[in-house]
N, CA, C and O atoms as a DFTB+ gen file, in Angstrom:
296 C
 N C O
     1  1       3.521     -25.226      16.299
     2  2       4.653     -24.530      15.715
     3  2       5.742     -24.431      16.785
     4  3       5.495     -24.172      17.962
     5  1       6.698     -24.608      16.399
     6  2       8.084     -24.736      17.127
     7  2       8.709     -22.974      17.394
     8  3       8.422     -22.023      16.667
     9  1       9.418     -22.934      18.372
    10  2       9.321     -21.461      19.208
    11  2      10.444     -20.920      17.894
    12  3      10.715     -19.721      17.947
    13  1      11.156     -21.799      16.636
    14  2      12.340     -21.540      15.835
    15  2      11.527     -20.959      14.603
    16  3      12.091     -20.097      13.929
    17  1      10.092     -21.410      14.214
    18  2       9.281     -21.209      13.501
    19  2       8.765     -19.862      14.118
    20  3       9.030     -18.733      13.705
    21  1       8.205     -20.102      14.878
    22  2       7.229     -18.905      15.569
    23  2       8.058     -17.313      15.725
    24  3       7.413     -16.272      15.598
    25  1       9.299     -17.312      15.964
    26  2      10.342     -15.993      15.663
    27  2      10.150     -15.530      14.126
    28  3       9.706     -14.453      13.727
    29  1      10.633     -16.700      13.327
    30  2      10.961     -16.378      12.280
    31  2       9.370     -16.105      11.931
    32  3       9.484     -15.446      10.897
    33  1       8.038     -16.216      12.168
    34  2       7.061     -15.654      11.394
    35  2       6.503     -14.278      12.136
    36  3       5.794     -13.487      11.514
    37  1       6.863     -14.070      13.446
    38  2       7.461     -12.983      14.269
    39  2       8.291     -12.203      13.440
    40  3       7.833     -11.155      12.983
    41  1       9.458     -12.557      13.172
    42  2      10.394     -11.298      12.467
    43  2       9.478     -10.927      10.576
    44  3       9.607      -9.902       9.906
    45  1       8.974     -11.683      10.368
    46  2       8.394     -11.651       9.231
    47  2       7.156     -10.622       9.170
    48  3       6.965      -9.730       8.343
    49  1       6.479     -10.943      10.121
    50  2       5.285      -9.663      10.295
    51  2       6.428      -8.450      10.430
    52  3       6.426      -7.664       9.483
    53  1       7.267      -8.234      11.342
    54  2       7.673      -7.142      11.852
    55  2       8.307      -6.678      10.473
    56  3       8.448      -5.481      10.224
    57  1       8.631      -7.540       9.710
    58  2       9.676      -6.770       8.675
    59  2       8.669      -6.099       7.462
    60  3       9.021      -5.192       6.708
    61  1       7.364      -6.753       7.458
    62  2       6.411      -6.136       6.778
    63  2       5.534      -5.284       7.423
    64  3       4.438      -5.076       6.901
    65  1       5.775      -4.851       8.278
    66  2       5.010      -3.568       9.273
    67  2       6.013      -2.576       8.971
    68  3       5.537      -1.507       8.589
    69  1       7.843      -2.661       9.068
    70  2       8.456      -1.873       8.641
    71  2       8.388      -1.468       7.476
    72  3       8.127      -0.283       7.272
    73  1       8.617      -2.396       6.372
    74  2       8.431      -2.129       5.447
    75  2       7.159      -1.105       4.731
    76  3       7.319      -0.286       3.826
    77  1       5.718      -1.487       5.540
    78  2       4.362      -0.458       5.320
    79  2       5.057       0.734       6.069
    80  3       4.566       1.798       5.694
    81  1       5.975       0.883       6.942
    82  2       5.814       2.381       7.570
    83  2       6.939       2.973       6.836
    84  3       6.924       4.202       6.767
    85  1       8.025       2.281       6.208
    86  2       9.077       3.227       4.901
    87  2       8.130       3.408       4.136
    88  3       8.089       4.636       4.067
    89  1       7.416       3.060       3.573
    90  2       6.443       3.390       2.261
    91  2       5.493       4.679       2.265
    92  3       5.182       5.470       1.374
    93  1       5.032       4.541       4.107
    94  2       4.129       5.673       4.327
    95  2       5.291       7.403       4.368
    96  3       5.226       8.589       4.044
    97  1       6.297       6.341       5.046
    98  2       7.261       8.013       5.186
    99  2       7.821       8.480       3.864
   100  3       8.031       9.629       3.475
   101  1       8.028       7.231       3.217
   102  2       8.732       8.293       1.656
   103  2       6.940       9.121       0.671
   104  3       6.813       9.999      -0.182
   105  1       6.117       8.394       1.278
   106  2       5.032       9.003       0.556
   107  2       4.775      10.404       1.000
   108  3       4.591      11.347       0.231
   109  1       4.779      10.481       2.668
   110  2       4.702      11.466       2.781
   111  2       6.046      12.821       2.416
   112  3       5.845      13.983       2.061
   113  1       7.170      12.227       2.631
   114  2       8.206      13.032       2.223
   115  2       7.980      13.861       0.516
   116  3       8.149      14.993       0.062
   117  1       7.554      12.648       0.039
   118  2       7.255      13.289      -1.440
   119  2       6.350      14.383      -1.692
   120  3       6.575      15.330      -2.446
   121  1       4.760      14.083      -0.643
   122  2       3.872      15.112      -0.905
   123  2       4.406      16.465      -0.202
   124  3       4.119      17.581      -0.635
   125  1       5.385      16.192       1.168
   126  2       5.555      17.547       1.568
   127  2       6.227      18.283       0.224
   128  3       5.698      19.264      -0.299
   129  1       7.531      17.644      -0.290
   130  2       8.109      18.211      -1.369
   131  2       7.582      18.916      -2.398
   132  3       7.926      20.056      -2.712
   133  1       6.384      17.963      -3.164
   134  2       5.880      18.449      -4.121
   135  2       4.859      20.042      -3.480
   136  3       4.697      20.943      -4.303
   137  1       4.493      20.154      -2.592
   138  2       3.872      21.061      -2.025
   139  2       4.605      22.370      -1.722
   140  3       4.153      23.463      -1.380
   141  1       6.070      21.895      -1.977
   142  2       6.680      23.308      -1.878
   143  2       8.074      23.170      -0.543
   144  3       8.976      23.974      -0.309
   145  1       7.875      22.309      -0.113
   146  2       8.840      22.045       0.987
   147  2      10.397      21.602       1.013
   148  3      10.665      20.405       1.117
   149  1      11.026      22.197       0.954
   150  2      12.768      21.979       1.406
   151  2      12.448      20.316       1.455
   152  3      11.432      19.676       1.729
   153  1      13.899      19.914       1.029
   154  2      14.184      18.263       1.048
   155  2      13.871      17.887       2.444
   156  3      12.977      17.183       2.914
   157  1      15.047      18.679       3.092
   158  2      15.248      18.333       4.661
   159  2      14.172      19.226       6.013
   160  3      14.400      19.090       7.215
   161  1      13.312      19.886       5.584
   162  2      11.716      20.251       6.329
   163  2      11.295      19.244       6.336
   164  3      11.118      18.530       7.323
   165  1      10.944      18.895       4.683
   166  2       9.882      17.838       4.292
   167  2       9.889      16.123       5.367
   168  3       8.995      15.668       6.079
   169  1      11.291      15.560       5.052
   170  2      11.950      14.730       5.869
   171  2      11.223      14.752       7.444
   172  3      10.329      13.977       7.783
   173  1      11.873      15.912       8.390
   174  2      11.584      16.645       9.936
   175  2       9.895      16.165       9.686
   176  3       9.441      15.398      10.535
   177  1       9.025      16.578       8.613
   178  2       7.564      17.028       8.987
   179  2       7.432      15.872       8.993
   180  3       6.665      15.471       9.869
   181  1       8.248      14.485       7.820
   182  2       7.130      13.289       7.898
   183  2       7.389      12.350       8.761
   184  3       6.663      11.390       9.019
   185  1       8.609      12.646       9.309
   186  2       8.853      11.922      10.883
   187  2       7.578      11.760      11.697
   188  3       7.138      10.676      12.079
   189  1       7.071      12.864      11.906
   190  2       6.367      13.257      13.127
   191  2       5.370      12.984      11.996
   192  3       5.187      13.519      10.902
   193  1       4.480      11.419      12.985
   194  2       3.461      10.789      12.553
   195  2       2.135      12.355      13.101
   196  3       1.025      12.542      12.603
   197  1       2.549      12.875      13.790
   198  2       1.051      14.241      14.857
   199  2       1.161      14.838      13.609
   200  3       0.050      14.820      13.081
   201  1       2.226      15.505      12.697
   202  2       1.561      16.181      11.546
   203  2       0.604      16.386      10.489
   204  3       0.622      15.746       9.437
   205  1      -0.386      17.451      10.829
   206  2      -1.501      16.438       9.388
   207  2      -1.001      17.352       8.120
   208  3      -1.052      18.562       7.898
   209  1      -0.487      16.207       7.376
   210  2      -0.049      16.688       6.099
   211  2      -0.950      17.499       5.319
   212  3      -0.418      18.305       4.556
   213  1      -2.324      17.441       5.361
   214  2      -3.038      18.164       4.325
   215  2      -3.170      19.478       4.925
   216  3      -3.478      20.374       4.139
   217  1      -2.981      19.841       6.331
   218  2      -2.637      21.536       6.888
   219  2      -1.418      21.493       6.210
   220  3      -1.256      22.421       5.417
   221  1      -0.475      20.642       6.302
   222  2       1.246      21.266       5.983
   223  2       0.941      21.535       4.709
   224  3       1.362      22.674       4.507
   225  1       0.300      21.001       3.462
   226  2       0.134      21.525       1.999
   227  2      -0.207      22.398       2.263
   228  3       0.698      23.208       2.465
   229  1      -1.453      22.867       2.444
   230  2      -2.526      23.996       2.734
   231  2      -1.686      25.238       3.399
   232  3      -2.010      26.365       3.024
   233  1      -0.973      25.153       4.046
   234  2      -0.418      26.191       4.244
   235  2       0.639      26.946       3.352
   236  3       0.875      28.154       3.363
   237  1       1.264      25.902       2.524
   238  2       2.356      26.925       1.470
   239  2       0.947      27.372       0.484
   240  3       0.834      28.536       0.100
   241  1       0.098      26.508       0.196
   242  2      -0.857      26.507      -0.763
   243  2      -1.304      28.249      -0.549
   244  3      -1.729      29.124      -1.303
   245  1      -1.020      28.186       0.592
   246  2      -2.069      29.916       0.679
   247  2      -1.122      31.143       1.485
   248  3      -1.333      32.199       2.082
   249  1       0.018      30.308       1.105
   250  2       1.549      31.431       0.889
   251  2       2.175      31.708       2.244
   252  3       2.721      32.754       2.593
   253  1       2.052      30.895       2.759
   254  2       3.071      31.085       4.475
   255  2       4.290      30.655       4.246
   256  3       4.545      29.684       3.533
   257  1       4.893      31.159       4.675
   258  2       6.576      30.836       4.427
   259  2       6.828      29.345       5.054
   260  3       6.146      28.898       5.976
   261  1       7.853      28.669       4.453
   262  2       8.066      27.599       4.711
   263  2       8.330      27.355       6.467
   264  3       7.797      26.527       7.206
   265  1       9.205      28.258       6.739
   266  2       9.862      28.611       8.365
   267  2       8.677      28.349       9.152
   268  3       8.483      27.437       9.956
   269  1       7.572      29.718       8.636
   270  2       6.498      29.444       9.711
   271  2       5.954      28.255       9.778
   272  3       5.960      27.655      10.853
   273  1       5.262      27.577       8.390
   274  2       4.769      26.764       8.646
   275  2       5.363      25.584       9.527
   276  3       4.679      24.928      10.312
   277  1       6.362      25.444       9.362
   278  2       7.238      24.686      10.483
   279  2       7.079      24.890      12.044
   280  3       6.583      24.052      12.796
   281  1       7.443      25.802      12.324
   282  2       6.565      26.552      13.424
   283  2       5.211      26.350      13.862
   284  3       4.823      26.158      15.015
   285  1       4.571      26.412      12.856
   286  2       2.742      25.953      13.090
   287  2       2.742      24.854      13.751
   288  3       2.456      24.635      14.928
   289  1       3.228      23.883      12.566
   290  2       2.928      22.421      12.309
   291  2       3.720      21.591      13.471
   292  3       3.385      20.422      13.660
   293  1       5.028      22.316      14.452
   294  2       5.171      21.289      15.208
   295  2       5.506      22.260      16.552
   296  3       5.741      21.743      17.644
Protein backbone atom coordinates (compact mmCIF):
# COMPACT_ATOMS: atom_id res chain seq x y z
CA UNK A 1 0.00 0.00 0.00
CA UNK A 2 1.19 3.36 -1.05
CA UNK A 3 1.91 5.99 1.98
CA UNK A 4 -1.38 8.13 -0.27
CA UNK A 5 -3.50 4.99 0.47
CA UNK A 6 -2.27 4.25 3.89
CA UNK A 7 -3.38 8.12 5.28
CA UNK A 8 -6.44 7.94 3.67
CA UNK A 9 -7.30 4.42 5.51
CA UNK A 10 -5.58 6.22 8.57
CA UNK A 11 -8.02 9.16 8.38
CA UNK A 12 -10.81 6.60 7.84
CA UNK A 13 -10.34 4.60 11.08
CA UNK A 14 -9.91 7.94 12.85
CA UNK A 15 -13.12 9.33 11.45
CA UNK A 16 -14.93 6.18 12.66
CA UNK A 17 -13.42 6.21 16.20
CA UNK A 18 -14.81 9.84 16.18
CA UNK A 19 -17.70 9.15 14.98
CA UNK A 20 -18.17 5.93 17.95
CA UNK A 21 -17.16 8.64 20.56
CA UNK A 22 -20.13 11.45 19.25
CA UNK A 23 -22.51 8.58 19.58
CA UNK A 24 -21.25 7.60 23.09
CA UNK A 25 -21.45 11.43 24.21
CA UNK A 26 -24.93 12.24 22.81
CA UNK A 27 -26.00 8.86 24.50
CA UNK A 28 -24.77 9.79 27.45
CA UNK A 29 -26.04 13.45 27.32
CA UNK A 30 -29.50 11.99 26.79
CA UNK A 31 -29.45 9.58 29.82
CA UNK A 32 -28.09 12.41 32.07
CA UNK A 33 -31.21 14.45 30.78
CA UNK A 34 -33.74 11.96 30.99
CA UNK A 35 -32.59 11.37 34.68
CA UNK A 36 -33.40 14.75 35.62
CA UNK A 37 -30.41 16.85 34.57
CA UNK A 38 -30.22 20.53 33.15
CA UNK A 39 -29.32 20.52 29.26
CA UNK A 40 -26.03 22.19 30.03
CA UNK A 41 -24.95 19.88 33.55
CA UNK A 42 -25.90 17.00 31.52
CA UNK A 43 -23.45 18.15 28.50
CA UNK A 44 -20.30 19.21 31.56
CA UNK A 45 -21.09 15.45 33.12
CA UNK A 46 -20.77 13.59 29.69
CA UNK A 47 -17.60 15.27 28.76
CA UNK A 48 -15.83 13.83 31.55
CA UNK A 49 -15.33 10.21 30.32
CA UNK A 50 -14.25 9.57 34.96
CA UNK A 51 -18.06 10.09 35.45
CA UNK A 52 -19.99 6.95 36.17
CA UNK A 53 -23.23 7.77 34.83
CA UNK A 54 -25.24 5.18 36.71
CA UNK A 55 -24.06 7.16 40.29
CA UNK A 56 -25.03 10.49 38.30
CA UNK A 57 -28.78 8.82 37.73
CA UNK A 58 -28.81 7.33 41.12
CA UNK A 59 -28.29 10.29 42.70
CA UNK A 60 -31.30 12.59 41.44
CA UNK A 61 -33.06 9.07 41.61
CA UNK A 62 -32.84 9.37 45.49
CA UNK A 63 -33.39 13.26 45.50
CA UNK A 64 -30.00 15.20 45.72
CA UNK A 65 -30.16 18.35 44.16
CA UNK A 66 -28.84 18.69 40.86
CA UNK A 67 -25.89 21.36 42.18
CA UNK A 68 -24.73 18.78 44.59
CA UNK A 69 -24.68 16.08 42.58
CA UNK A 70 -22.37 18.00 40.39
CA UNK A 71 -20.25 18.55 43.18
CA UNK A 72 -20.13 14.75 44.00
CA UNK A 73 -19.62 13.59 40.61
CA UNK A 74 -16.65 15.82 39.66
Amino acid sequence: MDAFAETLAAQARLGAIADETLDVYCWRVEQLEQAGYSDAIAHVLAENGQVDLHAACRLLARGCPEHLAYEILT
